[in-house]
N, C-alpha and C positions, 0 to 999 in steps of 0.2 A: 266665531260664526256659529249660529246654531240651527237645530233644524228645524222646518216651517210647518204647520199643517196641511197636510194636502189638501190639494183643492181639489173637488169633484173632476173635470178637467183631466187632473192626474193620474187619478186612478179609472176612468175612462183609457186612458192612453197606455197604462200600466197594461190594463187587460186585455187592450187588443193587442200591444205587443205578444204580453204571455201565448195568448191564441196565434200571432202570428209563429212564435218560434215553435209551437208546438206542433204546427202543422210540417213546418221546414226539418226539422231536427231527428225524427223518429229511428234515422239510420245513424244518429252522431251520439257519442259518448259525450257524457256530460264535461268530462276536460275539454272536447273541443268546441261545445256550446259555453263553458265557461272563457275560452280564448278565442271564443269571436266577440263574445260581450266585451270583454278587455278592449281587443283593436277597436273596436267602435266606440267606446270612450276615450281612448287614445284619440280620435280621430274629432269627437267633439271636443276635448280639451284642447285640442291644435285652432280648431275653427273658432275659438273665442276671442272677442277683443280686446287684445293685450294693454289697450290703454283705460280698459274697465275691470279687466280680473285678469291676475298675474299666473300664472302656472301654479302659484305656492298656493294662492284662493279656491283654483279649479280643482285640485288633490283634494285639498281640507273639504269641499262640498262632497266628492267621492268619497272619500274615508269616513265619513258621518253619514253620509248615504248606506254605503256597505255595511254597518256596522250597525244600523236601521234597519235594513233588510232581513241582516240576520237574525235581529233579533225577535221581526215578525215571523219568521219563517220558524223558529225555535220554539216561538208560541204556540203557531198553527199545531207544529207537530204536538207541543204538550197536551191541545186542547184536543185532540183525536184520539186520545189514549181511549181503548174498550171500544172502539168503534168499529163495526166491521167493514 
C-alpha cells in the first residue's frame, strides 16, 4: 500500500480539524490530545468494512500516515529555522 496525493478536499479537512482542536485543547497537554487522536482512530478503524479492508490494511494506512505526518511536521520545523 502506498501513500496517495492529497486531494485539495483533504487538506481542507486537515485544517479545520487543526482549527477545530486547537480551540478544544488550550487546557490539555499534548499526551492527552495525543490520546484522544489515538481513540478516535481506534474508533474509525472499528467503523470500517471488514469485508473491504481488514484490521491489518486499516494499521498499514495509519502507520504510513503517521510516519507522513511526521515527516511533514519535521520539515515544517526545519524550514523555520532563524525565524522569529
Amino acid at each position: 500500500m502506498s501513500l496517495h496525493q492529497a486531494r485539495p478536499e483533504h487538506e481542507v479537512l486537515y485544517t479545520e480539524l487543526v482549527e477545530l482542536v486547537t480551540r478544544h485543547t488550550a487546557n490539555m497537554s499534548k499526551i492527552e490530545i495525543l490520546a484522544i487522536a489515538a481513540n478516535m482512530i481506534g474508533k474509525l478503524i472499528a467503523m470500517q468494512d471488514q469485508r473491504v479492508i481488514t484490521s491489518e490494511m486499516a494499521l498499514e494506512i495509519v502507520i504510513k500516515n503517521l510516519e507522513e505526518g511526521n515527516r511533514q511536521a519535521l520539515e515544517a520545523l526545519e524550514n523555520t529555522k532563524g525565524e522569529a
